[in-house]
Residue, then its C-alpha position, 0 to 999 in steps of 0.5 A: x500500500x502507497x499512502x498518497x497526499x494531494x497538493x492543489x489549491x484547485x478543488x476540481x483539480x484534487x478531485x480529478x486526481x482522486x478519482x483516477x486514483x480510485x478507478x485505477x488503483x488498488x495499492x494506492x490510498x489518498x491520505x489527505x489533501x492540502x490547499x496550500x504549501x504550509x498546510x502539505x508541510x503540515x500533513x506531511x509531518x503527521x501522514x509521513x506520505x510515500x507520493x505527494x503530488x503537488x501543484x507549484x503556484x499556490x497562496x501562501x508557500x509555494x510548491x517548491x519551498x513545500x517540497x524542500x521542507x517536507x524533503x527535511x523530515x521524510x527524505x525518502x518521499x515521492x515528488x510528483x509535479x502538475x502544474x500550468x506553467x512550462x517555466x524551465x526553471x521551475x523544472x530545473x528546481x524539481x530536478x534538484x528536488x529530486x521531483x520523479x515526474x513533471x507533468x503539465x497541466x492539463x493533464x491526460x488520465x493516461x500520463x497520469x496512471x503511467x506516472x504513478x505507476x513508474x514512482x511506485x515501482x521505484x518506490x517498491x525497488x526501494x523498498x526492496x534494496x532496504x529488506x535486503x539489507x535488514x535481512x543481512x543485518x538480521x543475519x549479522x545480528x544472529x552471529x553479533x553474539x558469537x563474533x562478540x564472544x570471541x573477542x571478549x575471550x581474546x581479552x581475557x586469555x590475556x595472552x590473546x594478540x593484540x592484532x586478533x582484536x583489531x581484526x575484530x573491531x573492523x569486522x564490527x565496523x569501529x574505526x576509533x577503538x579505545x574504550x574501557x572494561x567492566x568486569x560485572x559479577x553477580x552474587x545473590x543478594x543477602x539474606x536469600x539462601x544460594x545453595x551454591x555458586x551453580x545457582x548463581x550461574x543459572x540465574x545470571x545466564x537466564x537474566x543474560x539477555x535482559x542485562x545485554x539489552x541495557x548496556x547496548x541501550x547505555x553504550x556502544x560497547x561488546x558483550x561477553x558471555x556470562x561465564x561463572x556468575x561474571x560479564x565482561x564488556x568493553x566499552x567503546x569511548x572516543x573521549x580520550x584519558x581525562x578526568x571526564x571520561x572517568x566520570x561518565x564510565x562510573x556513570x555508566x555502571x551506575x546507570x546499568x547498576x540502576x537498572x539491572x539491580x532489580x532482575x534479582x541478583x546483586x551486582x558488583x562492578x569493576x572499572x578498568x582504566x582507559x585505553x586509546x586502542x583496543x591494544x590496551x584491552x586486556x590491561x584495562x581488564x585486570x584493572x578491572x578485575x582488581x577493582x572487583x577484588x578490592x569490592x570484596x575486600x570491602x565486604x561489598x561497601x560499594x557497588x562500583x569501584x574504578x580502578x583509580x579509585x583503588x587506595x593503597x594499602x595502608x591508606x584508609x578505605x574506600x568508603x560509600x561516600x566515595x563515587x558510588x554515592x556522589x554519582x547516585x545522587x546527581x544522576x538522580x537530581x539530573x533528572x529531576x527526581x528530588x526523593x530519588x536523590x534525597x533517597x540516595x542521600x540518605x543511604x549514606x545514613x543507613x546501618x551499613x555506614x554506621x561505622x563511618x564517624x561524624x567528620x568522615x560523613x562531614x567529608x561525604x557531605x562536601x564532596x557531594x556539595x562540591x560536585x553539585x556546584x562543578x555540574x551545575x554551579x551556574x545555576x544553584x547559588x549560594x552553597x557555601x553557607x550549606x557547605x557551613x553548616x556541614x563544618x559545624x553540625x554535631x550529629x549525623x541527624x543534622x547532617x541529614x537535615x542540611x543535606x536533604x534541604x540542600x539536594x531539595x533546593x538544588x534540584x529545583x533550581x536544577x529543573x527551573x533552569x532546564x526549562x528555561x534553556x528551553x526558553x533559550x532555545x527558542x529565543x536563539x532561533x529567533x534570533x537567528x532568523x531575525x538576522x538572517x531573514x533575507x538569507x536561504x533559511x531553511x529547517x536545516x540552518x536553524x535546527x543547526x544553529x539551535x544544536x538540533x536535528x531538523x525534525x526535532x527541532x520542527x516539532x519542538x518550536x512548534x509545541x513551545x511558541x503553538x506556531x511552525x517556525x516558517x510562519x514566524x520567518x514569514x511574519x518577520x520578513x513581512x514587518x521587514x518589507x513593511x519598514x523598507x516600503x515606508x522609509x524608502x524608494x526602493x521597489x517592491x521588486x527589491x524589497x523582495x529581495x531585500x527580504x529573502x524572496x527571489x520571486x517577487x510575485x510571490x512575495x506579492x502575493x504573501x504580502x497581500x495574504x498578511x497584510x491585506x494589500x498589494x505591497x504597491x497600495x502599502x507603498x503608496x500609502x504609507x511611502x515617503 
């Protein structure tokens, strides 16, 4: 089935179509019909038509300007052109469109259904080069596991050659390679009678699937096989070694940690240090395992430890203020959740840190206020008199009260200032579109200039302002022309231009359909 969406401002002329449609066609269905340019932009966006067929001159945006925007967000979509005008470069522009047909006015059944026939057989074409290549990917999917086993195997062989990954990266299509491990151990959780380490391995590789699904959902990374009760991933990171790209690997575990959590089995995981090249796998993955073992050590304190992380011996241990609690917290507060954050926080008062004294909490505390204030210090102000409070409190009571008022305050701020830089947003494309008015603007130069994608961007401006952003460039160039034709004498021919309208008819035209007169009748009257 073809979905069909018919563009005219002549009713007789969409309803011819529609009939030849109908008597000659089973496969092929009218989803809509638009009067104008604007409004087929409009129907495109919902109905995501395979065919439009579109008349050129029409009130409002033309047929051309109609098909680039609508080329924007559905670039696979069909051009059909019937139009009364042999201008050539009217069909030189379709050309560039990629317009399949142009057909004159008036036009011929015949013409017609041959046309239509000739697009959907290069639409079912088409369609049958992209089953093809799902069904590889498919095929390749079905193997990705093995293939994936083989390579994590490699790792851990330790004494695998470095060349055998590579060969595999390739295969996998990476082209940058450097990344880190993680080593993931599942135990049960305490108080639930294990029986042995069998049982451990039969739960874990029922969940596999489950905890395979996250993490490719998480990162672009290659998973292993759950051997004894362990997984081992590497994780494919372009950020180079820097103290940022630590903090998104803990970040990482955290959020599969988060999600994984609840399948039934406890999770402890082990971060390896970074490696520019997938070379340097196998010592990212004893680090990774040394960081597990240092987990246990702790009696399972923590739940993620990175390998830099990892305290001499005879320096002190790491405690659950480390970065397992400071990242719970703002991964929490990120997303505005304030009683997940608070929860978090408050699990640094809980039985299993009881051990911790008042100033190693006072320390906790800090290193939390600290990192708030690194992550989002332009928007919450006024830490420094929690950070006071903290220094002076006597009791882990007190403690807790400062830093759930804090966390509260904090993730306010951190969600007002977030719908605000949707205001921002939107205030920077306008401004853009003011100072480029009388420039090419298109979906695409916005959304770039606003750090967007084109179709994201479309929907976006239209939910947050309740109108399409070309009909606010429209209303600009509009007011433009108005204050040129009132303070100059310069023609209506190169005020068009002036304005970012090659064609001045049909800025005529838009401007009649705004301000109810011809640009000339808006020249005399209000003109020097």
């Amino acid at each position: 089935m073809y979905q069909v969406l018919i563009v005219d401002d002549e009713p007789i002329e969409v309803q011819s179509v529609e009939f030849v449609i109908r008597n000659n066609f089973i496969d092929l269905k009218v989803a809509g019909t638009a009067r104008s340019g604007r409004s087929a932009i409009e129907k495109s966006e919902s109905l995501r038509p395979d065919i439009v067929l579109m008349d050129i001159n029409m009130p409002g945006i033309n047929g051309l300007d109609a098909m680039r925007q609508i080329r924007l967000v559905n670039p696979t979509v069909r051009f059909l052109v019937v139009s009364a005008f042999n201008y050539f470069s009217y069909a030189q522009e379709s050309v560039t469109l990629g317009v399949d047909e142009y057909l004159l006015k008036p036009v011929k059944e015949e013409k017609l259904v041959d046309s239509l026939h000739k697009v959907t057989q290069r639409i079912d074409i088409q369609r049958q080069k992209v089953r093809r290549e799902l069904e590889l990917r498919e095929k390749f999917e079905l193997v990705m596991p093995v293939l994936e086993t083989g390579f994590i195997n490699t790792i851990c062989m330790l004494d695998g050659h470095a060349e055998d990954l590579r060969k595999y990266c390739r295969l996998f299509g990476f082209q940058k390679t450097g990344g880190y491990v993680l080593a993931i151990r599942f135990s049960f959780p305490n108080g639930v009678v294990t029986g042995n380490q069998i049982g451990i391995c039969i739960k874990s590789q029922k969940l596999y699937g489950r905890y395979r699904e996250i993490l490719k959902n998480l990162c672009t990374c290659i998973v292993g096989p759950v051997a004894l009760g362990n997984l081992v991933v590497y994780v494919l990171d372009s950020r180079g070694p820097s103290k940022e790209q630590k903090f998104f690997a803990v970040e990482t575990a955290q959020k599969f940690f988060h999600q994984a959590e609840n399948l039934g089995l406890s999770i402890a995981i082990g971060v390896g240090g970074y490696c520019a090249d997938v070379s340097g796998a196998q010592a990212s993955y004893r680090q990774a395992l040394d960081a597990l073992d240092q987990i246990s050590e702790l009696k399972n304190q923590v739940h993620i430890l990175h390998y830099q992380d990892i305290m001499e011996e005879g320096a002190g241990r790491f405690s659950y203020g480390g970065h397992e609690f400071v990242q719970d917290v703002c991964l929490r507060a990120d997303a505005g959740d304030t009683d997940g954050a608070i929860l978090a926080f408050s699990a640094l008062f809980q039985d299993k840190t009881r051990s911790m004294d008042i100033e190693e909490l006072k320390n906790c505390c800090i290193s939390l206020f600290i990192k708030f204030d690194h992550k989002w210090g332009n928007w919450i102000k006024g830490y420094t008199p929690a950070l006071e409070k903290v220094i002076l409190a006597k009791t882990r009571e007190e403690l807790k009260v400062i830093g759930s008022r804090f966390i509260t305050k904090a993730v306010r701020c951190i969600v007002e200032n977030k719908q605000k830089k949707a205001g921002d947003i939107v205030a920077k494309a306008d401004a853009y579109m003011e100072a480029k008015f009388n420039g090419d603007i298109t979906l695409g130069s916005i959304a770039k200039a606003v750090n967007l994608s084109p179709y994201y961007f479309s929907h976006f401006y239209k939910e947050k302002t309740g109108i399409n952003f070309i009909d606010h460039l429209i209303s600009i160039r509009i007011e433009r022309a108005k204050q040129i034709l009132s303070t100059s004498d310069v023609s209506v021919k190169d005020v068009a231009r002036q304005v970012g309208y090659a064609d001045p008819s049909y800025f005529s035209r838009l401007f009649k359909q705004i301000t109810g007169v011809t640009a000339t009748e808006y020249k005399d009257h209000y003109g020097k």
